[in-house]
N, CA, C and O atoms as CSV, one atom per row, in Angstrom:
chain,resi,resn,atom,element,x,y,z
A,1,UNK,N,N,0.849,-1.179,0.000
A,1,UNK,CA,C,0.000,0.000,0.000
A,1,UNK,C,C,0.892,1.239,0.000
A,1,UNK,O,O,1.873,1.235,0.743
A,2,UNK,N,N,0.675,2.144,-0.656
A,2,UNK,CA,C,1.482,3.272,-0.605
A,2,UNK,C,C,1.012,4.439,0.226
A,2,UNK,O,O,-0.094,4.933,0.443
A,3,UNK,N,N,2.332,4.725,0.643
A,3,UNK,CA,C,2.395,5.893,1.883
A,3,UNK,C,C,2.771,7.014,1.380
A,3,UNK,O,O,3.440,6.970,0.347
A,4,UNK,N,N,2.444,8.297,1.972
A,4,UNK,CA,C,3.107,9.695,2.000
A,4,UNK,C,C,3.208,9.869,3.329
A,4,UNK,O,O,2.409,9.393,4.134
A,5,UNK,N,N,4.456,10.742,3.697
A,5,UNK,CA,C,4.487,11.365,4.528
A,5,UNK,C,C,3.320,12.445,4.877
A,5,UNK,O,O,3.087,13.142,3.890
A,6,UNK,N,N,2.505,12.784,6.029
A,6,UNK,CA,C,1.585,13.507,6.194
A,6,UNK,C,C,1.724,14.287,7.526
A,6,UNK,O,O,2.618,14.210,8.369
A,7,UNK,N,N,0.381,15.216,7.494
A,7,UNK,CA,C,0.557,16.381,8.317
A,7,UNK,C,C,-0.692,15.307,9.359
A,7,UNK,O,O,-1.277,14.224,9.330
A,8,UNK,N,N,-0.573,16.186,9.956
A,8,UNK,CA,C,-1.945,15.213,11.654
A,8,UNK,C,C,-3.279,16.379,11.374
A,8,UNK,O,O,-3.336,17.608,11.404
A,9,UNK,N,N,-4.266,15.296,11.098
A,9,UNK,CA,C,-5.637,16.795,10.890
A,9,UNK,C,C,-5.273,17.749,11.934
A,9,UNK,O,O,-4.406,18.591,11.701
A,10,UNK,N,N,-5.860,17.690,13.065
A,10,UNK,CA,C,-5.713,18.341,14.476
A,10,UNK,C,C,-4.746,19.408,14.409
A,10,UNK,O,O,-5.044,20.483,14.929
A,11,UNK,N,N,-3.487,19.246,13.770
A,11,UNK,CA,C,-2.480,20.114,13.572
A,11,UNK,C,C,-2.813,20.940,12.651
A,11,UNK,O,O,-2.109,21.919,12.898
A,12,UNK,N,N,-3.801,21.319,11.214
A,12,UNK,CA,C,-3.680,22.118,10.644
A,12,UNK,C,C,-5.442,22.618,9.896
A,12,UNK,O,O,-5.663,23.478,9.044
A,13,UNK,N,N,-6.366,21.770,10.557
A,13,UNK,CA,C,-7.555,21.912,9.831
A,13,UNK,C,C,-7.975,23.543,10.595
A,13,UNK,O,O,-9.028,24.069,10.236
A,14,UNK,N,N,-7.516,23.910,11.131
A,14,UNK,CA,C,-8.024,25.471,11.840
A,14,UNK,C,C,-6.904,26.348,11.156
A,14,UNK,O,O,-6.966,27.555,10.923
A,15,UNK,N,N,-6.145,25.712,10.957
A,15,UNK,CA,C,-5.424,26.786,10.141
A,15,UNK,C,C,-5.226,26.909,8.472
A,15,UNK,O,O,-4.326,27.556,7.938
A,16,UNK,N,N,-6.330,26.100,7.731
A,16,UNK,CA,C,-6.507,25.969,6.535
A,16,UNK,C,C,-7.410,27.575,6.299
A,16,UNK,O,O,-8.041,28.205,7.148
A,17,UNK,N,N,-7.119,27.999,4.432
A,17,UNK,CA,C,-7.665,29.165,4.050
A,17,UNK,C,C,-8.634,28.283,3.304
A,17,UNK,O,O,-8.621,27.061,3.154
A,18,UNK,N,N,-9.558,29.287,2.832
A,18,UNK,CA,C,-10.634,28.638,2.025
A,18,UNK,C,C,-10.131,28.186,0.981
A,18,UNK,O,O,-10.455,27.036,0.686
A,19,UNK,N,N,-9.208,28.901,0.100
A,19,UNK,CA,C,-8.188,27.899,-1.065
A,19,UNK,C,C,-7.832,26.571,-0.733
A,19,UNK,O,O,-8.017,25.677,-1.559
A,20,UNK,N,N,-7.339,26.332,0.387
A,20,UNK,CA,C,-6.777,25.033,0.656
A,20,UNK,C,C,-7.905,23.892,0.847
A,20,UNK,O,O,-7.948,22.721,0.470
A,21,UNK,N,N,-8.849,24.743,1.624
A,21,UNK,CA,C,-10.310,23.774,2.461
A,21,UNK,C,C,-10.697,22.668,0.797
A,21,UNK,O,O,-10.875,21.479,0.533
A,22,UNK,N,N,-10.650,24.297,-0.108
A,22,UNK,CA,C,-11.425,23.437,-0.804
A,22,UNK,C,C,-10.454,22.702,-2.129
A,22,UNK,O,O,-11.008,22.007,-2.981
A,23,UNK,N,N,-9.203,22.926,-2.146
A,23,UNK,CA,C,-8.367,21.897,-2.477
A,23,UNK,C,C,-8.203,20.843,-1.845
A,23,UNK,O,O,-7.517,20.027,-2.462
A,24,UNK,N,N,-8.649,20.431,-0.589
A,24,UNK,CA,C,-8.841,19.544,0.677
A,24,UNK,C,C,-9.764,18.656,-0.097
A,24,UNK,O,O,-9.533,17.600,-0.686
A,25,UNK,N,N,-11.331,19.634,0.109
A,25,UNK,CA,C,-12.461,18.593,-0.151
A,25,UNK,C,C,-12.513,18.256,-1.760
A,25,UNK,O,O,-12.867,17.130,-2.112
A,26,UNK,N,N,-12.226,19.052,-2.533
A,26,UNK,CA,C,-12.150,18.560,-3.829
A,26,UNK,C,C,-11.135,17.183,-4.103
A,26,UNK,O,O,-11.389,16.352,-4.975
A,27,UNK,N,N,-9.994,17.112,-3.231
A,27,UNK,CA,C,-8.707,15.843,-3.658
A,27,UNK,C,C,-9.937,14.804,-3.202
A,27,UNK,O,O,-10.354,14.019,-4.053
A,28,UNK,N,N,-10.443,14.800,-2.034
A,28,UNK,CA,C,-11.675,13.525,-1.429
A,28,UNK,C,C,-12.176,13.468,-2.209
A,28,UNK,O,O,-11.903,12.476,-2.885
A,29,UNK,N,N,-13.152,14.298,-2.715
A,29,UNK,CA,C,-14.188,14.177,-3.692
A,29,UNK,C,C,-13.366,12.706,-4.576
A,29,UNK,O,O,-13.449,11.478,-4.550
A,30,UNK,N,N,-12.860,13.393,-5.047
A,30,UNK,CA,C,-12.209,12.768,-6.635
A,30,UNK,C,C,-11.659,11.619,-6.240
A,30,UNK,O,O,-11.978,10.651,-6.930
A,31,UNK,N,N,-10.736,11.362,-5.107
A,31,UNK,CA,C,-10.487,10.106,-4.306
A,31,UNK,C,C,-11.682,9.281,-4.325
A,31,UNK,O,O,-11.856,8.261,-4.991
A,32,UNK,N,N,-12.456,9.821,-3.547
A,32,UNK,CA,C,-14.330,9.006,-3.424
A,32,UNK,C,C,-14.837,8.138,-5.094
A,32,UNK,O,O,-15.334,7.028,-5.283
A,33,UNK,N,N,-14.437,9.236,-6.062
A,33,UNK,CA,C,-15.149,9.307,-6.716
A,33,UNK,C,C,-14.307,7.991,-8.037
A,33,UNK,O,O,-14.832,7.066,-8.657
A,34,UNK,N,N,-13.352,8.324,-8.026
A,34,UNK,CA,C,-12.628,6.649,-8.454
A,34,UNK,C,C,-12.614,5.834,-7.558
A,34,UNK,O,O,-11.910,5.019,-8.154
A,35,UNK,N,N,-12.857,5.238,-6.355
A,35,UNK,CA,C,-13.160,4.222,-5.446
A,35,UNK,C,C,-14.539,3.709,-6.447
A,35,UNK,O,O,-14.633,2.636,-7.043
A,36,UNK,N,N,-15.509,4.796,-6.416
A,36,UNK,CA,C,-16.820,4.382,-6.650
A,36,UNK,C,C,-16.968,3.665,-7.913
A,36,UNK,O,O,-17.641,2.643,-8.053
A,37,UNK,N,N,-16.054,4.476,-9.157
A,37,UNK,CA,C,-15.771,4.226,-10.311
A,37,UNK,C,C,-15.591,2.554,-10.722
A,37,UNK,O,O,-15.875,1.903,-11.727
A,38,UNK,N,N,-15.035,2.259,-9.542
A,38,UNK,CA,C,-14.389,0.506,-9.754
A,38,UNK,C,C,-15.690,0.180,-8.755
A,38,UNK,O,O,-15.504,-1.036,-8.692
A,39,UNK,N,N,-16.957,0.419,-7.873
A,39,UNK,CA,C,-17.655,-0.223,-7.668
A,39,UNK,C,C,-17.613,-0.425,-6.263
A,39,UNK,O,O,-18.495,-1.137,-5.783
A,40,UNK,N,N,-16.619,0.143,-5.396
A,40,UNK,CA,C,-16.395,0.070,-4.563
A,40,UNK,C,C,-17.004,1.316,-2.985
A,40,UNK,O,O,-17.249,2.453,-3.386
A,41,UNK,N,N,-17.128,1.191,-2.049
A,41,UNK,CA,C,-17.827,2.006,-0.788
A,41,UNK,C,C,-16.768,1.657,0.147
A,41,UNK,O,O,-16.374,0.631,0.702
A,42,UNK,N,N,-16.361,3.253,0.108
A,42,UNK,CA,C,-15.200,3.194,1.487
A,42,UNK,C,C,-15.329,2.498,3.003
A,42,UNK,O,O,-14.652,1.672,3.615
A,43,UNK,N,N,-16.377,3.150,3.254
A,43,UNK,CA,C,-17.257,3.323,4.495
A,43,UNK,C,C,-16.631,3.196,5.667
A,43,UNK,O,O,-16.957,2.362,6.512
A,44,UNK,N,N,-15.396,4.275,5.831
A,44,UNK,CA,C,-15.060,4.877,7.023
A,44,UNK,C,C,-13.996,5.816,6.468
A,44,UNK,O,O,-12.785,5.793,6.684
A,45,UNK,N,N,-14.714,6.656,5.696
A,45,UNK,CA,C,-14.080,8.035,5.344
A,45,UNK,C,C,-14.085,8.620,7.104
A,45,UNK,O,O,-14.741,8.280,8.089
A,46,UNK,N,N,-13.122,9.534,6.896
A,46,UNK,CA,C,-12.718,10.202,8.238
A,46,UNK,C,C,-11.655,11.181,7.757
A,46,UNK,O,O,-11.443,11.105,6.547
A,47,UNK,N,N,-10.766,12.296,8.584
A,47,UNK,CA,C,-9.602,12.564,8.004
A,47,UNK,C,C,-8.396,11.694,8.517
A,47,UNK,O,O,-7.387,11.854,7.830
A,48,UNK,N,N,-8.283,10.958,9.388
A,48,UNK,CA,C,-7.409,10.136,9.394
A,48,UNK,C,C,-7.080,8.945,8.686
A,48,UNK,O,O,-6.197,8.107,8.872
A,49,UNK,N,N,-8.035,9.056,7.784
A,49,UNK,CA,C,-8.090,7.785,6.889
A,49,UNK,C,C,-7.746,8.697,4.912
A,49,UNK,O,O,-7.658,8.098,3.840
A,50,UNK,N,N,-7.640,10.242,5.171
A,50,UNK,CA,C,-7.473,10.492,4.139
A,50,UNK,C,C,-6.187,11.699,4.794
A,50,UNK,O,O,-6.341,12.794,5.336
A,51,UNK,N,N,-5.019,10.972,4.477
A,51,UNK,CA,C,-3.693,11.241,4.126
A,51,UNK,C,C,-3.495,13.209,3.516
A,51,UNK,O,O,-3.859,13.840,2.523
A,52,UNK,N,N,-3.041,13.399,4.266
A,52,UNK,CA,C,-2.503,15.098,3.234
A,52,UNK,C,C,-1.525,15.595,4.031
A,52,UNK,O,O,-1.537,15.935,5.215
A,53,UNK,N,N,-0.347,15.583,2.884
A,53,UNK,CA,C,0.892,16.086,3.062
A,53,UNK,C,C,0.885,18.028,2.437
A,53,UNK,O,O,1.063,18.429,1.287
A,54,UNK,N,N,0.627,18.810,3.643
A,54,UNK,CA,C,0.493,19.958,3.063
A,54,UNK,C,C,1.478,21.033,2.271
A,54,UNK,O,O,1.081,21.999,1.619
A,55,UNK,N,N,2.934,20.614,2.495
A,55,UNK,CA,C,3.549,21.278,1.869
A,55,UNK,C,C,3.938,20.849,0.394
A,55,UNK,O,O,4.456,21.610,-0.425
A,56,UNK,N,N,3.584,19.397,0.153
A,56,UNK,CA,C,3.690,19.145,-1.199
A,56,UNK,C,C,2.323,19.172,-1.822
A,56,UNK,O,O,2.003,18.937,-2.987
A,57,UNK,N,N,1.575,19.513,-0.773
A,57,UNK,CA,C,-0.099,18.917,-1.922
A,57,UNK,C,C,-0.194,17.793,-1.934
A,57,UNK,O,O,-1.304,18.095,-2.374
A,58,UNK,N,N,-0.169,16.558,-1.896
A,58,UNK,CA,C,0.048,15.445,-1.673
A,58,UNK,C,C,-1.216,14.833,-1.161
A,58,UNK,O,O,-1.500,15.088,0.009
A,59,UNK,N,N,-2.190,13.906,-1.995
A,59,UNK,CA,C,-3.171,13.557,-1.064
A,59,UNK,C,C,-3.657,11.855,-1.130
A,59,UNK,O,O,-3.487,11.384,-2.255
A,60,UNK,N,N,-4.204,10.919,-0.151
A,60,UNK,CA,C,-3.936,9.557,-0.112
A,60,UNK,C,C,-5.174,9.278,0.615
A,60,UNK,O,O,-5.397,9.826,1.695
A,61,UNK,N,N,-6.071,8.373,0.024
A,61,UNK,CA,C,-7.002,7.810,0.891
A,61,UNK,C,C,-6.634,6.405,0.916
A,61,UNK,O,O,-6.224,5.613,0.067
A,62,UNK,N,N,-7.051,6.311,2.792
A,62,UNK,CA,C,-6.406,4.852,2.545
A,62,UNK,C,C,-7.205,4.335,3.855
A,62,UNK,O,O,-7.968,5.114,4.426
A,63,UNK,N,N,-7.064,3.304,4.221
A,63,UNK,CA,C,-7.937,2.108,4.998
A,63,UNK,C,C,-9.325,1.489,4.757
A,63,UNK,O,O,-10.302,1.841,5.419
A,64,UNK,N,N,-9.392,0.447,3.676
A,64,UNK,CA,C,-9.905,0.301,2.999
A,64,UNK,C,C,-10.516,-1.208,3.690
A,64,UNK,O,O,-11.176,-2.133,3.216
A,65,UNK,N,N,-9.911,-0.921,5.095
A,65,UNK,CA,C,-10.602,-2.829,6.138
A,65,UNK,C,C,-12.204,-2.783,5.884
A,65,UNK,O,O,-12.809,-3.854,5.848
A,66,UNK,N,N,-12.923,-1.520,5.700
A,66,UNK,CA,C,-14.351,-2.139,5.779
A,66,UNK,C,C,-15.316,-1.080,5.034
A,66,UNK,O,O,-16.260,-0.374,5.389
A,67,UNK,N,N,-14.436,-1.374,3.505
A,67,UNK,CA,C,-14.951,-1.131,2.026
A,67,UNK,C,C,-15.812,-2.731,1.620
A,67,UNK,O,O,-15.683,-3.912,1.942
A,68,UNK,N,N,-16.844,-1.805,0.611
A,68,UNK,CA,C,-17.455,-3.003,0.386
A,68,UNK,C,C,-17.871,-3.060,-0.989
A,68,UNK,O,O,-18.512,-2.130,-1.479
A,69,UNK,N,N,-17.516,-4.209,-1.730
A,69,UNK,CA,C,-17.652,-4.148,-3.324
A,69,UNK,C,C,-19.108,-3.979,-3.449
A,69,UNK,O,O,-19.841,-4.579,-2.663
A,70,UNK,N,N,-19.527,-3.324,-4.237
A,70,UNK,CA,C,-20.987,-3.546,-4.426
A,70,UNK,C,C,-21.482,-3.427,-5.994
A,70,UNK,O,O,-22.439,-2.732,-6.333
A,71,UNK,N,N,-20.744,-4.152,-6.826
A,71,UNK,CA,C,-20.724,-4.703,-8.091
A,71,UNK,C,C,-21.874,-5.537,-8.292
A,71,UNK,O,O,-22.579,-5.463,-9.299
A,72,UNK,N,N,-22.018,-6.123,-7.588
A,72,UNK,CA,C,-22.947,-7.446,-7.804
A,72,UNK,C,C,-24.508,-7.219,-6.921
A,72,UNK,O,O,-25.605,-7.659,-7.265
A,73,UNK,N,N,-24.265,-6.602,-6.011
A,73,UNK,CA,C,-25.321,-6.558,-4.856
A,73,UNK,C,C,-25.146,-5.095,-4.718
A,73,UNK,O,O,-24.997,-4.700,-3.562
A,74,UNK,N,N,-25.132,-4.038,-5.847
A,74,UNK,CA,C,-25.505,-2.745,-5.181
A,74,UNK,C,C,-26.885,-2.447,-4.380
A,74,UNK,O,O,-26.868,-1.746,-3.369
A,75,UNK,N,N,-27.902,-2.931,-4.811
A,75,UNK,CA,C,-29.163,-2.500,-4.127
A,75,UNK,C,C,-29.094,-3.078,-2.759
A,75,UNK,O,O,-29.423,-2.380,-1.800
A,76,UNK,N,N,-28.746,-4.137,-2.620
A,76,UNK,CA,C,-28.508,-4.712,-1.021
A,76,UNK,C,C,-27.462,-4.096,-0.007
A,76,UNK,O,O,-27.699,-3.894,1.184
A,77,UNK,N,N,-26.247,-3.822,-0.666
A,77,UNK,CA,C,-25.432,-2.837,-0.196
A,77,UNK,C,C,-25.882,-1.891,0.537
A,77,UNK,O,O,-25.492,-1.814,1.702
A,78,UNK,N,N,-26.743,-1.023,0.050
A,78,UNK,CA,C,-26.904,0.236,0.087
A,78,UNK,C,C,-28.202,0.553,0.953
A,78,UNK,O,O,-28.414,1.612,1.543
A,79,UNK,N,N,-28.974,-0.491,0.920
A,79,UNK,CA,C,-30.385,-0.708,1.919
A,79,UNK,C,C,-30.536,-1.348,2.835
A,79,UNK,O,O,-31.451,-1.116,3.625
A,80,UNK,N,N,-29.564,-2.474,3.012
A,80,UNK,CA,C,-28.796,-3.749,4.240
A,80,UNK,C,C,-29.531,-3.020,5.900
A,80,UNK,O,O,-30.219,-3.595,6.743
A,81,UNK,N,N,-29.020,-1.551,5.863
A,81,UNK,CA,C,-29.332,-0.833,7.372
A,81,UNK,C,C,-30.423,-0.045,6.816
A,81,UNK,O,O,-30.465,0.481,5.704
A,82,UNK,N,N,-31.353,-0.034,7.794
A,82,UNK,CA,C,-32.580,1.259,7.637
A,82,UNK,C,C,-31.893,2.326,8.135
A,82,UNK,O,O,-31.074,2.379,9.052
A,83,UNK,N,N,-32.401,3.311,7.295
A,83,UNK,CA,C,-31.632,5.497,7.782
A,83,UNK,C,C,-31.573,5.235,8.370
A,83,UNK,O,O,-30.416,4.967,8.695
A,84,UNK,N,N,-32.916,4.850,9.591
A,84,UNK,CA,C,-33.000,5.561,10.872
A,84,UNK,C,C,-31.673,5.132,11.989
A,84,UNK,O,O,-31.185,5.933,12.786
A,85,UNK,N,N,-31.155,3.413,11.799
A,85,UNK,CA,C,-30.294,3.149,12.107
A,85,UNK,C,C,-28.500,3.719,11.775
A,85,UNK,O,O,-27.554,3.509,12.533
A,86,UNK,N,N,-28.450,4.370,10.605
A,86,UNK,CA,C,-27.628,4.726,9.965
A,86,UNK,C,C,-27.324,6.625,10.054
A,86,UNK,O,O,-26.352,7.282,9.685
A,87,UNK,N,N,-28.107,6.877,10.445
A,87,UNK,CA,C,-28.719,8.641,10.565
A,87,UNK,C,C,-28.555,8.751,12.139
A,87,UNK,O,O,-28.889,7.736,12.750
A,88,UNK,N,N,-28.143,9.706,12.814
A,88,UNK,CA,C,-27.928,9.791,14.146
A,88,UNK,C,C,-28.627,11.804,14.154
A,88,UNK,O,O,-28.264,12.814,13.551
A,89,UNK,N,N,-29.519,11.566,14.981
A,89,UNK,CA,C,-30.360,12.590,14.651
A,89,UNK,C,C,-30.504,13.576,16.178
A,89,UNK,O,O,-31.067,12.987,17.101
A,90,UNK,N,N,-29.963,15.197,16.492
A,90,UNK,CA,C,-29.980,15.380,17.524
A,90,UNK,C,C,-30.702,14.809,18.595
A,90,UNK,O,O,-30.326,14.286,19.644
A,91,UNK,N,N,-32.304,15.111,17.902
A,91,UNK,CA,C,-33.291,14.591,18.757
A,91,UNK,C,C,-33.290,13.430,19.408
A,91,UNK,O,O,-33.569,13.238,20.591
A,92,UNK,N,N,-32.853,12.392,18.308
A,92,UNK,CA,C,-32.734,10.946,18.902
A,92,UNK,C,C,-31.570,10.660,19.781
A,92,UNK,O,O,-31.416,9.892,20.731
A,93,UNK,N,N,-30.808,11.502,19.184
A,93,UNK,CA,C,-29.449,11.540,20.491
A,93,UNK,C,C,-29.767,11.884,21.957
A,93,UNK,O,O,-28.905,11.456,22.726
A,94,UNK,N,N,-30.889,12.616,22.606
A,94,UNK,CA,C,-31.385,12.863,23.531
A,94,UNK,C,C,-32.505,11.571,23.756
A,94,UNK,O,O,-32.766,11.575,24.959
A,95,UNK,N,N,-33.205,10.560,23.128
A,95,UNK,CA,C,-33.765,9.681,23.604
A,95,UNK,C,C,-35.311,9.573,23.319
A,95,UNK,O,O,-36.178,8.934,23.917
A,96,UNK,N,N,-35.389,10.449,22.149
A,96,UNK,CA,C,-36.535,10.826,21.661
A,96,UNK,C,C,-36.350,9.107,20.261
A,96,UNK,O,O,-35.543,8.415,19.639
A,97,UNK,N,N,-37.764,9.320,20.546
A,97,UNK,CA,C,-38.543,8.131,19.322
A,97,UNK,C,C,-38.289,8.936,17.544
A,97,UNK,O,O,-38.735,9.939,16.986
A,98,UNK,N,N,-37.451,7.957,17.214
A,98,UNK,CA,C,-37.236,8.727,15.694
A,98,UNK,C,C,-38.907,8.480,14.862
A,98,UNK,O,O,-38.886,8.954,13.726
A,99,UNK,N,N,-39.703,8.107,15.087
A,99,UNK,CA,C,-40.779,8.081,14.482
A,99,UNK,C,C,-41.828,8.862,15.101
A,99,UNK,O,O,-42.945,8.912,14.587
């Protein structure tokens, strides 16, 4: 698996300009977006799981333990959990009935 050297989120996401933020979310995007290309669901995007070396630009998504092909079984993939289980909702965070 290939590595870059990287910066620690915590260390620099408060000190990003809006140029960078969105050179940030655009490298994910496009990362996301060839994962998907081959058929594939990350499903534990985080920033520690997406690599950025800020003085080169440099960007790496990686931990891929509990990606899930969904080539064959996209509709099951993708419906397997109901929202409500999958959705974490203030209200329900206090103990309220999501229905």
């Amino acid at each position: 698996m290939p590595y870059i050297a990287h910066d620690q989120f915590h260390q620099y996401y408060d000190k990003m300009s809006p140029v960078e933020t969105q050179l940030y979310l655009r490298n994910l995007l496009v990362a996301l977006k060839r994962v998907h290309d081959f058929n594939v669901i990350h499903r534990d995007v985080k920033p520690s799981n997406f690599l950025y070396n800020r003085k080169q630009q440099k960007f790496l998504l990686v931990d891929f333990g509990l990606a899930q092909d969904i080539s064959r079984r996209r509709d099951v993939a993708l419906k397997k959990v109901p929202a409500e289980d999958r959705c974490w909702h203030w209200r329900w965070g206090r103990g309220e009935s999501a229905g």
